[in-house]
Structure formats: C-alpha cells, structure tokens
N, C-alpha and C positions, 0 to 999 in steps of 0.2 A: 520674512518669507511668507507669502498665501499657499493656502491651500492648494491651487492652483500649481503651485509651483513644486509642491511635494508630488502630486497624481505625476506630474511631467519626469520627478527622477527615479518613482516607481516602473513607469511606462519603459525608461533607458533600461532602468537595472533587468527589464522583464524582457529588452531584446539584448544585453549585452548576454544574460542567463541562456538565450537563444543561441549565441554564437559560441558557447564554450563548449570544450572537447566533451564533455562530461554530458550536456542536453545532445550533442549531433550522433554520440553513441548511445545513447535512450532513443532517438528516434530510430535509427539504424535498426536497432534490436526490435525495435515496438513494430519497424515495419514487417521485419525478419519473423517474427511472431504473427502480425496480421496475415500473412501470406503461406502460410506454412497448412498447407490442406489440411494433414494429420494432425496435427494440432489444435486446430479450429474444429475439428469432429469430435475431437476426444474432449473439448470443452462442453460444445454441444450435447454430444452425450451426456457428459457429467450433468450439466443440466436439465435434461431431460429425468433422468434419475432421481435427482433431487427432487424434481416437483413432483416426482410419484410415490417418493417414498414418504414426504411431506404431504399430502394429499390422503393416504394411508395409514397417517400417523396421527391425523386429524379424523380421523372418525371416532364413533363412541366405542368403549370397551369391547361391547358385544359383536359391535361390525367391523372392527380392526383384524385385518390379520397378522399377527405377531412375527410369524417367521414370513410374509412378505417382506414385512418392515425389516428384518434383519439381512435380509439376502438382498434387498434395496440398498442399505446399511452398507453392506460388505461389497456388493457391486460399485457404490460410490467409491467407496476407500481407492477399490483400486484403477479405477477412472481416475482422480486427480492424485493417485501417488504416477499415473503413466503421464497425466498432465505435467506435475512441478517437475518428474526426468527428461523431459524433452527439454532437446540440445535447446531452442527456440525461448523457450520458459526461462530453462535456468539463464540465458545472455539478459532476457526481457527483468528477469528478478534481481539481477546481478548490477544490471545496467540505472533503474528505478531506483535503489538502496542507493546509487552513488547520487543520483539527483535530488532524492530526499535528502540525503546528507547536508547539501549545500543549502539546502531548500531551511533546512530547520536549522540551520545556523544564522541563514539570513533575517529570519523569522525571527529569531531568538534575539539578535543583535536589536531589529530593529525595534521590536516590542519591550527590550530593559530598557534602552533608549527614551523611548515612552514614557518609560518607569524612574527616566533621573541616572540611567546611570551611564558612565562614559563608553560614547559609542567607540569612540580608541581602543578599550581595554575588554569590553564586554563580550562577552562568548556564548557559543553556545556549549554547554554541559548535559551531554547523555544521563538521565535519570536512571539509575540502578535503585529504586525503590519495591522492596519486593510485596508493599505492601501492609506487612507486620511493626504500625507504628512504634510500637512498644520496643524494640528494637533501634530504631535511631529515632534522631533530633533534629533529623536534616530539615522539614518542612516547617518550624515554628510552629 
C-alpha cells in the first residue's frame, strides 16, 4: 500500500466522521451557538475585559492599579460563568466532548497502530494521571 493510498482512507474516514449522528449534532449546536445574539455579546464582552484586565496587569508596580485589576478579575468571572450557562454553550460543550471522544479514539487507535500494536484490539484509554509520579507506574 503507498502513501497515497493511506491520505485516500484518511480523506473517507474524515467524510464518513462528517456524516455521523455525533459531527451533524456538533454542527447543529455550533451553529445554534454561532447565532445566538446573547451569546456572542457575552463572549465579546468577556473578551473585551480580558484584554483590559491583561493590559492592566501588564504595567509596572507603580502604574498598575490593583483593585482595577481585581474588579476586571471579578467582572470576567462572571461574564464566562453567564457564558458556559447559556442553554447555546452548554449543547456546543456537550456536543464537542462527544466529537473529541471519537476523535481521540480514532487518534489513539491509529497512532498504536503506528506503534506495532493491533489495530483489532487497540483502544483508546482516558489517562487518569494526576500527575504525582511517585504514586503509580503506569508511564514506564
């Protein structure tokens, strides 16, 4: 099999990914999201805020003002906690986690694969590594 031949059953796998239940309800949601007025304000704003509180936060000692920076702080907070409650967010976040799901499995299968092992049997495995080597032995 050429190179050639593998791009061609990437390309398949990347519209058959296109036609399943799981990408036409991420698009659904993502448009559902794009179009949502209130939504798109309340991002905008958060962004706005951001770069002023980052902006703010970037001056020296003496030129920073501290309780700007905190009221920027605290303004952001509750710009993207009204962000991730919106009906529109939570379908778009709900919807994106089931496509990654798929996405990192496919990923997963196809990269052991790569690596010798059978693509029959190979999976993908959610990592619960919290970090603290010393703790397990999972990593070699």
């Amino acid at each position: 099999m050429e190179n050639k031949d593998i791009i061609t059953l990437a390309r398949e796998l990347g519209a058959a990914m296109q036609k399943s239940d799981e990408y036409i309800r991420f698009s659904i949601a993502r448009q559902a999201a794009d179009e949502d007025e209130t939504l798109q304000k309340l991002i905008t704003d958060f962004n706005l805020v951001r770069v002023e509180a980052s902006s703010e936060s970037a001056k020296a000692d003496g030129e920073r003002d501290d309780e700007l920076v905190r009221q920027k702080n605290a303004e952001m907070r509750k710009l993207y906690g009204a962000v991730m409650s919106n009906e529109h967010m939570i379908g778009y976040n709900d919807a994106k986690d089931e496509i990654d799901g798929i996405l990192n499995r496919v990923i997963a299968i196809i990269s052991q694969s790569a690596d010798g092992e059978d693509p029959e049997t190979t999976d993908y495995y959610p990592s619960s590594c919290s970090g603290q080597c010393s703790s397990c032995g999972g990593c070699g």
